[in-house]
Backbone as CSV, one residue per row, in Angstrom:
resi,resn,N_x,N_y,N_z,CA_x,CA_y,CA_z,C_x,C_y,C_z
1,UNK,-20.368,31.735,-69.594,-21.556,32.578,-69.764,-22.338,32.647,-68.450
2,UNK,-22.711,33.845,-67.851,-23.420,34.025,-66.624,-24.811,33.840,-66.873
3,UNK,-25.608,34.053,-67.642,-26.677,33.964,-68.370,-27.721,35.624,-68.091
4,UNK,-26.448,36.519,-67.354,-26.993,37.647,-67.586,-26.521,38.473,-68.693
5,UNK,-27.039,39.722,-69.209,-26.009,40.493,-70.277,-26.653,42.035,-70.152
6,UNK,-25.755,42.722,-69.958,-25.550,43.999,-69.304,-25.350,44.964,-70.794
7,UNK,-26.316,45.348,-71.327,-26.082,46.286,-72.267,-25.925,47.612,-72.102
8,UNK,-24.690,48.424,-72.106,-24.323,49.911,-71.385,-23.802,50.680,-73.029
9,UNK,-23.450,51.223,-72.207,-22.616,52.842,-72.384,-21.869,53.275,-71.885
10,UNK,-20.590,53.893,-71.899,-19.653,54.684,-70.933,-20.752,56.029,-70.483
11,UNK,-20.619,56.477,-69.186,-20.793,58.200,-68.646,-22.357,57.875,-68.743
12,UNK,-23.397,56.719,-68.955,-24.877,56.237,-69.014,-25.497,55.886,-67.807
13,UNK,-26.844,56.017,-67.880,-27.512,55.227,-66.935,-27.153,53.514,-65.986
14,UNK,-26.134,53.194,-67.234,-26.179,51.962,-67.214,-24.893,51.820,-66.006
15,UNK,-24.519,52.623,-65.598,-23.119,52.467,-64.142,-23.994,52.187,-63.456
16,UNK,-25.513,52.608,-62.963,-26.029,52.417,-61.311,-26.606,50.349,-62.084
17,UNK,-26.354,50.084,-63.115,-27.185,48.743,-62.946,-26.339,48.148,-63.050
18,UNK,-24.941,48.575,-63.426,-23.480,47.238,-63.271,-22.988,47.559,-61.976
19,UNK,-23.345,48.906,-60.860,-23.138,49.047,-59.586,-24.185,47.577,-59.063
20,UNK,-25.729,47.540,-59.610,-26.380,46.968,-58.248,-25.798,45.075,-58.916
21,UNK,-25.539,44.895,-59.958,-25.192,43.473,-60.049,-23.402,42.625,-59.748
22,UNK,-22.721,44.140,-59.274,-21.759,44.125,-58.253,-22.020,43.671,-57.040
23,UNK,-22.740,44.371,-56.386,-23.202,44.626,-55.068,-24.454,42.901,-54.537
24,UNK,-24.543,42.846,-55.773,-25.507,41.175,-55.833,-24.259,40.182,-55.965
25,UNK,-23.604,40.530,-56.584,-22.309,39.331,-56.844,-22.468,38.303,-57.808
26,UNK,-23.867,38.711,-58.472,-23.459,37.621,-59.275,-23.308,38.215,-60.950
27,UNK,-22.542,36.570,-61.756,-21.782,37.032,-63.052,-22.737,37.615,-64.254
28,UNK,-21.849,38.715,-64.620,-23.058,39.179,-66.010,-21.872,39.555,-67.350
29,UNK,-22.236,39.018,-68.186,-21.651,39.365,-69.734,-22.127,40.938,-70.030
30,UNK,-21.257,41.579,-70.562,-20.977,43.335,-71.218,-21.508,43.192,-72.675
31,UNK,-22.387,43.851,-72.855,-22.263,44.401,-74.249,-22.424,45.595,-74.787
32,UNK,-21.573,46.356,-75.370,-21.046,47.942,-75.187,-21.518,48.636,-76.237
33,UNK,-22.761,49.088,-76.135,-23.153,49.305,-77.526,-23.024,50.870,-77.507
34,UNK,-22.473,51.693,-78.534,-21.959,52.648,-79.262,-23.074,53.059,-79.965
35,UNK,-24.044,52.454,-80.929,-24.890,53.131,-81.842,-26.327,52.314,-81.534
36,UNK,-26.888,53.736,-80.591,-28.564,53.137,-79.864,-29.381,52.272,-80.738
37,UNK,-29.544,53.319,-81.996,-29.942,53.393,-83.312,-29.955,52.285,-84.234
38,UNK,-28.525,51.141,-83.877,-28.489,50.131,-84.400,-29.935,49.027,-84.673
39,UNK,-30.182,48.380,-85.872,-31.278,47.452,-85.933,-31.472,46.225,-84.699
40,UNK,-30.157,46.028,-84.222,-30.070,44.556,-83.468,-30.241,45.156,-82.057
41,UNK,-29.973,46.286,-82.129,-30.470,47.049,-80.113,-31.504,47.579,-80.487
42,UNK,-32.426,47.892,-81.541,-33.599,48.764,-81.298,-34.646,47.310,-81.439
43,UNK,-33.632,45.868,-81.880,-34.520,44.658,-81.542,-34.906,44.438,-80.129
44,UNK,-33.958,44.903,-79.305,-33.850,44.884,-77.928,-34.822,45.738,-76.787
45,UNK,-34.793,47.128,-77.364,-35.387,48.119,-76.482,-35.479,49.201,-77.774
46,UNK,-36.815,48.719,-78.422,-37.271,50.075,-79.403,-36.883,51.630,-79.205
47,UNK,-37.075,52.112,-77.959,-36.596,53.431,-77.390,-35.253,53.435,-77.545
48,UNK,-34.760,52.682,-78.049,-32.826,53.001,-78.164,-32.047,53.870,-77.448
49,UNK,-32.170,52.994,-75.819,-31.631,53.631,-74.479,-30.891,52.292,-73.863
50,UNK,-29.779,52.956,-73.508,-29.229,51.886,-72.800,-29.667,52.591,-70.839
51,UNK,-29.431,51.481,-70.160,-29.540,50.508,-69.870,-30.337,49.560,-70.329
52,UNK,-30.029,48.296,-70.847,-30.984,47.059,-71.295,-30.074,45.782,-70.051
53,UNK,-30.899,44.558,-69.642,-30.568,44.026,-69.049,-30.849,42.856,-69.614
54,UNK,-30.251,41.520,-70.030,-30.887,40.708,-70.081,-31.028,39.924,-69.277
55,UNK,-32.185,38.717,-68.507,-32.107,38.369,-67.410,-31.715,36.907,-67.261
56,UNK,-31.050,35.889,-66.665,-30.720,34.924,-66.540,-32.024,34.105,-67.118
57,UNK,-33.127,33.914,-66.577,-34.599,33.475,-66.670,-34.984,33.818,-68.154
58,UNK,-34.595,34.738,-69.138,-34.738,35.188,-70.302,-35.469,36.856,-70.721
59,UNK,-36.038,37.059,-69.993,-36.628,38.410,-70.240,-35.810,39.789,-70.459
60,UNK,-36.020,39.807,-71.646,-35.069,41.216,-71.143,-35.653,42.718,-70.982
61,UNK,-35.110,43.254,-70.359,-35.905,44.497,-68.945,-34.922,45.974,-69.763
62,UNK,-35.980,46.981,-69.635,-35.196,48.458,-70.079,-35.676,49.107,-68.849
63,UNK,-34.959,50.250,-68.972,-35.480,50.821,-67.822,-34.663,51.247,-66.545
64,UNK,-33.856,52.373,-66.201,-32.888,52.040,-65.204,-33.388,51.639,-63.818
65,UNK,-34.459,52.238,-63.290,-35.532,51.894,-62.297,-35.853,50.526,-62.320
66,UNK,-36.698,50.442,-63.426,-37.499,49.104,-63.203,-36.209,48.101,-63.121
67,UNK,-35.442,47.871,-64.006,-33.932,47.589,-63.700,-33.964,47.143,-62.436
68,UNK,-33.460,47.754,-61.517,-33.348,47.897,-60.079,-34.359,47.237,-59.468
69,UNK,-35.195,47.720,-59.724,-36.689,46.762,-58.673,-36.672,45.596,-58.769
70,UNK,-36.230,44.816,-60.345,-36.511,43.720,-60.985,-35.610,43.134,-60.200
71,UNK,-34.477,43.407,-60.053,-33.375,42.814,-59.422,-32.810,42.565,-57.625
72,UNK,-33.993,43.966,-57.420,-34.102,43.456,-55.728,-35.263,42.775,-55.473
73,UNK,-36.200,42.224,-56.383,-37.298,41.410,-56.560,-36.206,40.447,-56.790
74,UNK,-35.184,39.922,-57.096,-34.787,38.680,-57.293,-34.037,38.565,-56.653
75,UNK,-33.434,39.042,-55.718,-32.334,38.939,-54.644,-32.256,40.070,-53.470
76,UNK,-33.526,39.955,-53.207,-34.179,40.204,-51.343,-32.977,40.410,-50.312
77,UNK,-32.193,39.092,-50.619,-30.939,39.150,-49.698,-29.952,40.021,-50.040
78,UNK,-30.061,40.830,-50.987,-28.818,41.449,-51.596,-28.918,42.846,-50.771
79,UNK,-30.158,42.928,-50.001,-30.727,44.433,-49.669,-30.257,45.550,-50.622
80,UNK,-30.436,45.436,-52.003,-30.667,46.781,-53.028,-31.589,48.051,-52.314
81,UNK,-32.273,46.982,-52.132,-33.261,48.275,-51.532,-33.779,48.149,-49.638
82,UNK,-34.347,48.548,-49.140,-34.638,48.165,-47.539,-35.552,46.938,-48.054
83,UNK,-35.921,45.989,-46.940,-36.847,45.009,-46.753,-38.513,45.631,-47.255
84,UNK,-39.116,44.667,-48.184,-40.333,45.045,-48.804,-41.383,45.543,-47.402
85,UNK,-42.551,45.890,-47.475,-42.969,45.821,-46.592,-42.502,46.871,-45.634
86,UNK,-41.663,47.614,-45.200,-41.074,48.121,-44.936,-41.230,49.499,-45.054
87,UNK,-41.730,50.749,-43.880,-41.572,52.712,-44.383,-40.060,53.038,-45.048
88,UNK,-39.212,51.819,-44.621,-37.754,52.267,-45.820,-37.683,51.829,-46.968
89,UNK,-38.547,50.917,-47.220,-38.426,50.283,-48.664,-39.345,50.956,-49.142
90,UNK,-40.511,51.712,-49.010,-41.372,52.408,-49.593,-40.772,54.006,-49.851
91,UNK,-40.348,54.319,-49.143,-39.214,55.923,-49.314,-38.362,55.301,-50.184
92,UNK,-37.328,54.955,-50.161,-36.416,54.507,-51.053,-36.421,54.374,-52.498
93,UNK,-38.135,53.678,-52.795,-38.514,53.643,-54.135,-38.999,54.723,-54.308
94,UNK,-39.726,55.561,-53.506,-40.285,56.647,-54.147,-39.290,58.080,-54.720
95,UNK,-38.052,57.575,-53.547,-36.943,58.574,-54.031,-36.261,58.085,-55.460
96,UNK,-36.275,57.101,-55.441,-35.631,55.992,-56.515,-36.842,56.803,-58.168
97,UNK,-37.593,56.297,-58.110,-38.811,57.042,-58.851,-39.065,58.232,-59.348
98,UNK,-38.711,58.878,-58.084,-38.626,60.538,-58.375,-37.482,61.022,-58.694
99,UNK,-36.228,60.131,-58.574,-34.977,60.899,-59.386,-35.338,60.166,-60.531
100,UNK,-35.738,59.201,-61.456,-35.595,58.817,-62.751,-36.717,59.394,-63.298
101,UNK,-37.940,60.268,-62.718,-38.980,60.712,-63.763,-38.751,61.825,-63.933
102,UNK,-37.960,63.093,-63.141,-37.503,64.066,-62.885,-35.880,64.614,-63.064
103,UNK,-35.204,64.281,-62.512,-34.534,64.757,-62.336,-33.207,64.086,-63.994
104,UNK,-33.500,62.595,-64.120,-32.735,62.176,-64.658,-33.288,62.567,-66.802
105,UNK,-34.229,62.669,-66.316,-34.985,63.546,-68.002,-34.762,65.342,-67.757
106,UNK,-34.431,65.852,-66.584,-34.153,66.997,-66.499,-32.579,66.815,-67.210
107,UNK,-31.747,65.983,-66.690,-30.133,66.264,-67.496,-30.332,65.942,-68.732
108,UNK,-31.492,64.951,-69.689,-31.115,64.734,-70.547,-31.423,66.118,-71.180
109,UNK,-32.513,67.338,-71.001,-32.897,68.723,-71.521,-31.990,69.247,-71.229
110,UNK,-30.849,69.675,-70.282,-29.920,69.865,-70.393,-28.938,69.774,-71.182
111,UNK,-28.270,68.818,-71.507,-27.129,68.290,-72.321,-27.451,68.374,-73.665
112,UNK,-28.852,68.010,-73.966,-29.618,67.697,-75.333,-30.574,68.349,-75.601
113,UNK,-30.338,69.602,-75.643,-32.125,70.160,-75.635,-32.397,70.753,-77.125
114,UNK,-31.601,70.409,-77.697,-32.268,70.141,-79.109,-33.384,68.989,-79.849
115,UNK,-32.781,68.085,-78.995,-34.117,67.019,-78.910,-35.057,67.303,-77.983
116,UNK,-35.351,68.369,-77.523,-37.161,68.801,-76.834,-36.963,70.220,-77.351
117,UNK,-37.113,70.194,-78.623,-38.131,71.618,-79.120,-37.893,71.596,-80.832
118,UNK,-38.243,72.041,-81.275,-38.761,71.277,-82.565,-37.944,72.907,-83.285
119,UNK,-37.653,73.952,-82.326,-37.226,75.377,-83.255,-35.471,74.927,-82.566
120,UNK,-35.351,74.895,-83.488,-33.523,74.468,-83.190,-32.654,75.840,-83.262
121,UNK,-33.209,76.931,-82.902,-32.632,78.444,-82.865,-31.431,78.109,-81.813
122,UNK,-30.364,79.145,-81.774,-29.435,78.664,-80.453,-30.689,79.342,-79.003
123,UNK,-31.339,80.512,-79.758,-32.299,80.653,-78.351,-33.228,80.215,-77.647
124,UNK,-33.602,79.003,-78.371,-35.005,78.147,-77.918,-33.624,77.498,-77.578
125,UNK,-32.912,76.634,-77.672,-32.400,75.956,-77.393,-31.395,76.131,-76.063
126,UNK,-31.252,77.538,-75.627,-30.716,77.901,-74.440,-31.683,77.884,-73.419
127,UNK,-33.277,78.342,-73.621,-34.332,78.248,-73.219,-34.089,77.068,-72.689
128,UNK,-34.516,76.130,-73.282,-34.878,74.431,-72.673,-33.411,74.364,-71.795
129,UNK,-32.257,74.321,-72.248,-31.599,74.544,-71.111,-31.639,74.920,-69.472
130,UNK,-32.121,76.215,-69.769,-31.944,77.086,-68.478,-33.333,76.661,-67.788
131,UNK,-34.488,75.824,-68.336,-35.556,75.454,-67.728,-34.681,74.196,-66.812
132,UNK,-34.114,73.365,-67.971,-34.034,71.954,-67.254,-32.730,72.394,-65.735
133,UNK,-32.052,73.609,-66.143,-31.231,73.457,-65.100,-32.253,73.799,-63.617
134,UNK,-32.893,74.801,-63.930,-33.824,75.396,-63.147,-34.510,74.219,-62.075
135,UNK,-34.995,73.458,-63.014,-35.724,72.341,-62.491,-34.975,71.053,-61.807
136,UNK,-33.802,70.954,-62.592,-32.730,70.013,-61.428,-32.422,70.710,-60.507
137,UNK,-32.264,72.286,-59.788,-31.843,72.727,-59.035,-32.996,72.731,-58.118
138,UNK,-34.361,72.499,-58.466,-35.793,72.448,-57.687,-35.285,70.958,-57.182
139,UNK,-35.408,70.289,-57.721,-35.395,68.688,-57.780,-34.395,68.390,-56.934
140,UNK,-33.215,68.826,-57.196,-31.934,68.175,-55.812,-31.931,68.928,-54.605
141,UNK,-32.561,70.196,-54.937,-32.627,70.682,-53.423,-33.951,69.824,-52.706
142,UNK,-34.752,69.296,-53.562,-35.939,68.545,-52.306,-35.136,67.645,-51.949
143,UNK,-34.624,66.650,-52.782,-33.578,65.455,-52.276,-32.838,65.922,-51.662
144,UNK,-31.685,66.805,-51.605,-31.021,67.199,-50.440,-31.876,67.092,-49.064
145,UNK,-33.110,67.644,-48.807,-33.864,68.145,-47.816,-34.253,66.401,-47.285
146,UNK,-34.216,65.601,-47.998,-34.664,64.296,-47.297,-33.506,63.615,-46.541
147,UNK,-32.622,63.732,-47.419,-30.860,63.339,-46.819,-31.088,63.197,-45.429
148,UNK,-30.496,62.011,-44.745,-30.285,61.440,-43.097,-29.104,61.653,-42.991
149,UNK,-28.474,61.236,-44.027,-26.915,61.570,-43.591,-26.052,59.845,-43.088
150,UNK,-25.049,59.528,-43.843,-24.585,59.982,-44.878,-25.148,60.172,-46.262
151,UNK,-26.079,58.530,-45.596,-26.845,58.215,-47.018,-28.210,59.044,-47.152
152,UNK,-29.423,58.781,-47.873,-30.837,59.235,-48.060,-31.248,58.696,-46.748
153,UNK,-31.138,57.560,-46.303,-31.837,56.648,-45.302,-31.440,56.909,-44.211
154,UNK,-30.090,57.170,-43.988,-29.205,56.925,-43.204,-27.599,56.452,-43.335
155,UNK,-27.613,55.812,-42.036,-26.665,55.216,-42.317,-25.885,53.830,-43.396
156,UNK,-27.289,52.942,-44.221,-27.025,52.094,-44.772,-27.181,52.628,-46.139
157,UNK,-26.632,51.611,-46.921,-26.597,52.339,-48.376,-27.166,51.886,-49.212
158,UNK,-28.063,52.355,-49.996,-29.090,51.552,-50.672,-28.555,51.588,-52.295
159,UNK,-29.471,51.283,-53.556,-29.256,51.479,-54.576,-29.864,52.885,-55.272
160,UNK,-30.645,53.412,-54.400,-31.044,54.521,-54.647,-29.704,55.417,-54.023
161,UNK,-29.403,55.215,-53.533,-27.808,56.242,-52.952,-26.688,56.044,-54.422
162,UNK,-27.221,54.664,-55.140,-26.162,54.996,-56.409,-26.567,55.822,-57.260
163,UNK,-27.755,55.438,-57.310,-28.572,56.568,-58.687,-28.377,57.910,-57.921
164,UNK,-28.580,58.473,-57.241,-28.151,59.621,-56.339,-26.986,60.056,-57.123
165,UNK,-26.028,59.134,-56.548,-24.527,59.792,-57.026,-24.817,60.367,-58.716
166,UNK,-25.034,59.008,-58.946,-24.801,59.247,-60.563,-25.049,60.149,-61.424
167,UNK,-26.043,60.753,-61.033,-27.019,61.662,-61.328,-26.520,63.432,-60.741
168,UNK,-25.410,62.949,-59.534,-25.465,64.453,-59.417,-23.711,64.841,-60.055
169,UNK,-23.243,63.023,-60.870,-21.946,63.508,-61.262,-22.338,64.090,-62.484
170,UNK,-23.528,64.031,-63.179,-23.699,64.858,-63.923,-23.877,66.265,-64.320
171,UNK,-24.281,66.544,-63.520,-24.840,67.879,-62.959,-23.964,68.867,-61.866
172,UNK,-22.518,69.597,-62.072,-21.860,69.867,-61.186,-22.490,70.860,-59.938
173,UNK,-23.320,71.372,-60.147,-24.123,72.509,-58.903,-24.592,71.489,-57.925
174,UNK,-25.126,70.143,-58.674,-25.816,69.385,-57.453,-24.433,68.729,-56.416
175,UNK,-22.992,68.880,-56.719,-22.337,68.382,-56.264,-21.584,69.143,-55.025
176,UNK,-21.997,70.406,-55.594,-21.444,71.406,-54.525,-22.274,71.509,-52.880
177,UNK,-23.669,70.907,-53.354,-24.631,70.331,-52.126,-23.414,69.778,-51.284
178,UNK,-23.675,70.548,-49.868,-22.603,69.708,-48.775,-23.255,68.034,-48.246
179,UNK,-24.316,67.974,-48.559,-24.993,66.660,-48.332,-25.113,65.740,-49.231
180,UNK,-24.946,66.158,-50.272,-25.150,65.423,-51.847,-23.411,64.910,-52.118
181,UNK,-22.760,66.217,-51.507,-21.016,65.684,-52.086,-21.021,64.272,-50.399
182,UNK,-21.290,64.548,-50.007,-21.037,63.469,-48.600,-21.303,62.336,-49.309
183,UNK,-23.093,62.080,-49.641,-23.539,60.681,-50.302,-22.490,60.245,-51.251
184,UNK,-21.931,61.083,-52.403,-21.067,60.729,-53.666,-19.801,59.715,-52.267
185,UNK,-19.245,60.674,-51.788,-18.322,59.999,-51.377,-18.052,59.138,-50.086
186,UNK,-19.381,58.349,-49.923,-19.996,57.649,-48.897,-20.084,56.402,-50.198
187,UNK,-20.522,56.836,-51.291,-21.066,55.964,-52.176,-19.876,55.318,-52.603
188,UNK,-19.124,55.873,-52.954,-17.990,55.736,-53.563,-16.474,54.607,-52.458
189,UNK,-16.903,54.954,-51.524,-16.010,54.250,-50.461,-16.319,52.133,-50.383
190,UNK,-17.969,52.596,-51.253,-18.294,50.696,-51.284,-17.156,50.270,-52.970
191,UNK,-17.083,49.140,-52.286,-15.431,48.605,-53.799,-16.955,48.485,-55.125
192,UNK,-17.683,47.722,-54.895,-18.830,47.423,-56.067,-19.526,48.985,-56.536
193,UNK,-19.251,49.366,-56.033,-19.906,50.934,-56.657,-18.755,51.436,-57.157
194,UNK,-17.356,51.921,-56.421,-16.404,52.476,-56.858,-16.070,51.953,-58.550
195,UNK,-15.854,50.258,-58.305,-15.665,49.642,-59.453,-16.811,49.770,-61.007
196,UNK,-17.785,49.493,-60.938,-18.507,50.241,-61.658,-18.635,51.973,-61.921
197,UNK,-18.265,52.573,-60.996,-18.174,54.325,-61.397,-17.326,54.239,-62.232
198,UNK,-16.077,53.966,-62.127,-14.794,53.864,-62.474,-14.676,53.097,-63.830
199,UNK,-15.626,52.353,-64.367,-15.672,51.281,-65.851,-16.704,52.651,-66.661
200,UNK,-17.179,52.785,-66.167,-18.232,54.093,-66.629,-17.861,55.081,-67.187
201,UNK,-16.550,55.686,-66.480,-15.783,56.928,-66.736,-16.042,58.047,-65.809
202,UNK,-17.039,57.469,-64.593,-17.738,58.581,-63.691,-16.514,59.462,-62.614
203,UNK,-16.570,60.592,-62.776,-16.058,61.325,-61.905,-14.947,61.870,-62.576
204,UNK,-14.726,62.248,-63.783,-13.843,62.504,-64.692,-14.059,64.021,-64.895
């Protein structure tokens, strides 16, 4: 037992948080939950969303972001993110931030936009669609525009370069970005990211 436990999903949020506890190296137990909805995961994270993390120390954390912070708050040396303190560690989170309040609730109106509108017509429901695509196509073109190349930062690769990927394997227009397909496969060249994309089902 590692005394961590990694509660996912295949094709979920939950690839960029078994990417950053790759990339940390240290051991975490799987638990693959199938039905959000269940009584014993909505004991876990009422919102019945995976990523859930549980933490060695005991707390357990929702949240794919906070996720991440929590965990380069506990392993500094792992550089998840740039050094605190830091104009790169402050960009990084704010990009980090602004793809999970934006962009990553933009795919879920996408895919699901029967759950944001209460008239379940197929035409309200193409509506919320064509907004959320609208608005991921606002949203990755600003992120494109920050891109250093290969990565957001530059040359080093942060954990915000995973959520990046992840986010635009969802979304095929954001992939056709000549700067956005670079990051994917900049991202993809680290073994701890590849290996987690790849348990996920990402890039299928």
């Amino acid at each position: 037992m590692s005394g961590y436990t990694l509660y996912w999903k295949p094709g979920s949020g939950s690839m960029v948080v078994e990417a950053a506890l790759r990339l940390i190296g240290v051991g975490f137990d799987e638990v693959r939950v199938d039905e959000t909805a269940a009584p014993e995961f909505l004991a876990l994270n009422p919102a019945g969303k995976v990523p859930v993390l549980k933490l060695a120390c005991g707390p357990v954390i929702a949240e794919s972001a906070a996720i991440l912070m929590t965990l380069d708050d506990m392993f500094p040396e792992a550089r998840l993110l740039p050094p605190h303190g830091t104009p790169a560690h402050a960009k990084a989170v704010q990009w980090l931030v602004f793809m999970a309040t934006n962009i990553y609730p933009a795919c879920l109106r996408y895919y699901y936009p029967e759950r944001h509108t209460t008239d379940q017509s197929p035409h309200a429901c193409e509506a919320v669609k064509q907004q959320a695509a609208r608005d991921m196509g606002r949203d990755f073109a600003q992120l494109t525009g920050a891109v250093q190349g290969p990565f957001l930062l530059g040359q080093t690769m942060t954990i915000t370069d995973v959520y990046a990927a992840m986010l635009a394997d969802w979304y095929d227009p954001a992939k056709q970005l000549p700067e956005i397909a670079i990051l994917v496969n900049a991202v993809l060249d680290n073994p701890a990211a590849a290996e987690a994309w790849r348990h996920h089902g990402f890039g299928a």
